[in-house]
C-alpha positions as CSV (number, residue, x, y, z in Angstrom):
1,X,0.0,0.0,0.0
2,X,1.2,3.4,-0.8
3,X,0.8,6.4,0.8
4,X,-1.6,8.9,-0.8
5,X,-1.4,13.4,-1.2
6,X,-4.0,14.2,1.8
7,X,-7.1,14.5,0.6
8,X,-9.4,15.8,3.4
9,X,-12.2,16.0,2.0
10,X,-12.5,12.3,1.2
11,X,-11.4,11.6,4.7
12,X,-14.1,13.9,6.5
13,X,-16.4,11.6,3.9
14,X,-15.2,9.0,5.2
15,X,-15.2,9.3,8.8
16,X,-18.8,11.0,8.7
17,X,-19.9,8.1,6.4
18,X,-18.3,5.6,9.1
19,X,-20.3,7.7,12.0
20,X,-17.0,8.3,13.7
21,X,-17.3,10.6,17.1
22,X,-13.7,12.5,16.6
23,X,-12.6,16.3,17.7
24,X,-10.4,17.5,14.7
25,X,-7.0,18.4,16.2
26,X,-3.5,19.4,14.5
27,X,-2.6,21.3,11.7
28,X,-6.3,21.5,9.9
29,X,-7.6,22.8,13.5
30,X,-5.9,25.8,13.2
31,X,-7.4,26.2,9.7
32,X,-10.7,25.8,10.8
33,X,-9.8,28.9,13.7
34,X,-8.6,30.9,11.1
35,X,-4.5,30.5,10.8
36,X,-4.2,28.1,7.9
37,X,-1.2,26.3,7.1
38,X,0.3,23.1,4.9
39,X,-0.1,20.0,6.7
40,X,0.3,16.6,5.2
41,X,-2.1,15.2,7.7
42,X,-5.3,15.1,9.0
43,X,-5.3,14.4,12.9
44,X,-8.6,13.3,14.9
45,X,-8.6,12.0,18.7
46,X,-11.5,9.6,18.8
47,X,-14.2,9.1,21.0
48,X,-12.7,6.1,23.0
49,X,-15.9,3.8,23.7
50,X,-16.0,0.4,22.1
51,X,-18.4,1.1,19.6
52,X,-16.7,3.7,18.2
53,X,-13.6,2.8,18.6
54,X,-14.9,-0.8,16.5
55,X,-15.9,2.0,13.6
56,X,-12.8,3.5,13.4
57,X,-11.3,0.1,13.4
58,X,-13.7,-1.3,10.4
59,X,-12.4,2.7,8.6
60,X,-9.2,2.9,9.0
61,X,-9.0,-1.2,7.2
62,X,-11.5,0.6,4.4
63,X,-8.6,2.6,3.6
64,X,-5.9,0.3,3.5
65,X,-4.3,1.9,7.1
66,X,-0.6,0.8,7.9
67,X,1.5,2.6,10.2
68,X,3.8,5.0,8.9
69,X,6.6,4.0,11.3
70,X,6.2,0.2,9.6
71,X,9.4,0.0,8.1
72,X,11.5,1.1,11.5
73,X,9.4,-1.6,13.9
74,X,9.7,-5.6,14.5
75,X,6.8,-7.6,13.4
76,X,6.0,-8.0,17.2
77,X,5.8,-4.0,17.8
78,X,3.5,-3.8,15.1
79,X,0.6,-2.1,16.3
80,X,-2.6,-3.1,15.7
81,X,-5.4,-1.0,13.9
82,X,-8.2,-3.6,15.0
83,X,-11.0,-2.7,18.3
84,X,-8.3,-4.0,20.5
85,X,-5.3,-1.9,19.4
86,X,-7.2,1.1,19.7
87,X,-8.8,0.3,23.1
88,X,-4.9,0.3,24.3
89,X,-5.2,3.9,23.6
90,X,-1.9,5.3,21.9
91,X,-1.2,7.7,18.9
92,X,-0.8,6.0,15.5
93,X,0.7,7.6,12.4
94,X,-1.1,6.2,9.7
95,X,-0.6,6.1,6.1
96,X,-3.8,5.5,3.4
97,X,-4.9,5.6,0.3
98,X,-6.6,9.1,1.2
99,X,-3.1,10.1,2.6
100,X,-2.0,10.1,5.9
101,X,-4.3,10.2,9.1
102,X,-3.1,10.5,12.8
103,X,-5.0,9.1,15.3
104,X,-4.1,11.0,18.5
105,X,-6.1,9.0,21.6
106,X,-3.3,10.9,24.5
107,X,-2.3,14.5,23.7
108,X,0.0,16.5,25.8
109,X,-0.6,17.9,28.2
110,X,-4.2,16.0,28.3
111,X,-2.8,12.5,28.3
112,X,-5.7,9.8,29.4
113,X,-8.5,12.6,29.3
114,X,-7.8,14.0,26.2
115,X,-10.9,12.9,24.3
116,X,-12.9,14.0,27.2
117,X,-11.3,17.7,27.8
118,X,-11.2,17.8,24.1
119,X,-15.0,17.1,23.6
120,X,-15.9,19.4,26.4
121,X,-14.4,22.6,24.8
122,X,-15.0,21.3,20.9
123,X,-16.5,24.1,18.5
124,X,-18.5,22.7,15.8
125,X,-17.4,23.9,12.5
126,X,-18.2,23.4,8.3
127,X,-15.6,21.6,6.5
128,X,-15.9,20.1,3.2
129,X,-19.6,20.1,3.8
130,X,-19.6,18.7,7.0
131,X,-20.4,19.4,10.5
132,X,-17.6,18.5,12.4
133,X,-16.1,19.0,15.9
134,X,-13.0,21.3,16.2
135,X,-10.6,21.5,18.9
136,X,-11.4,24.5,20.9
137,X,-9.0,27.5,20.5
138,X,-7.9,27.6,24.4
139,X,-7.1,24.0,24.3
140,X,-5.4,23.9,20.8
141,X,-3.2,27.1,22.6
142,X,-2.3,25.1,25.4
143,X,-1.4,21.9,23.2
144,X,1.0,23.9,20.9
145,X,2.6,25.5,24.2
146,X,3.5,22.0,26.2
147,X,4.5,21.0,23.0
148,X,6.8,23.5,22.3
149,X,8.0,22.5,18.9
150,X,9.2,25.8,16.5
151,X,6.6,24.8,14.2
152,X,3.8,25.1,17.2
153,X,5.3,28.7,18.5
154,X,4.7,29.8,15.1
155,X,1.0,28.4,14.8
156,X,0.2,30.2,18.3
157,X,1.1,33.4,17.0
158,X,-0.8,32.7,13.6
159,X,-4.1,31.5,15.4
160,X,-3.3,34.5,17.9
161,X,-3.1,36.7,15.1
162,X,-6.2,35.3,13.3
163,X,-8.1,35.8,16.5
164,X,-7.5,39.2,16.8
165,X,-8.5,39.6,13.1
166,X,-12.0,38.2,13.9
């Protein structure tokens, strides 16, 4: 399987066909607040309860999922995309035939309540003709700060900057 150029709007398709609960998070998040930016990923946290988590497992083998990190891992450290896999929580870098898609289950500084802070402060937003639920601008600020990374100081002052815009 090789990995596909993002196409996002066939992945929102996708995960709104699957009924996947998600809050959008990462680079695409800051779009949706106003700071847009390339990113060669589309990154959801996932509602973690079984029968979602089974949905995103049947999705993400729809679209031919393997792990990005494939080649540099032993058979054994494999992780596995199926209900089980996902119930052990975890952050997988996937590549798909719609390109990649990172599925962020423990985000710093949330960790194990990430999907649950995350849901509490999502904004719904229209992308790609679909209502979907975004990060919400206080907690995508305070991700991009523990994470600390030059690429996220430079999205804080864009969605900063877009904020003030509004």
């Amino acid at each position: 399987m090789t990995g596909g150029v993002l196409d996002p709007a066939a992945l929102f398709q996708g995960l709104a066909d699957a009924e996947i609960e998600y809050v959008l998070v990462g680079g695409l998040a800051l779009a949706a607040h106003g700071a847009p930016r390339a990113t060669r990923d589309l990154d959801i946290c996932p509602n973690p309860v079984d029968a979602n988590l089974r949905r995103l497992a049947d999705f993400l083998d729809s679209i031919d999922a393997a792990s990005i990190d494939e080649g540099e891992l032993d058979a054994d450290e494999m992780p596995a995309f199926d209900l089980d896999g996902l119930r052990g929580g975890g952050n997988f870098r996937l590549r798909t035939r719609l390109g990649n898609l990172d599925v962020m289950q423990y985000l710093h500084p949330f960790e194990q309540r990430s999907w649950e802070l995350l849901d509490k402060h999502a904004e719904e937003r229209r992308v790609f003709g679909h209502t979907i639920r975004v990060c919400g601008y206080e907690d995508l600020l305070e991700m991009k700060t523990a994470s600390g990374r030059d690429q996220d100081l430079i999205d804080i002052k864009s969605i900063k900057a877009a904020r003030r815009e509004v």
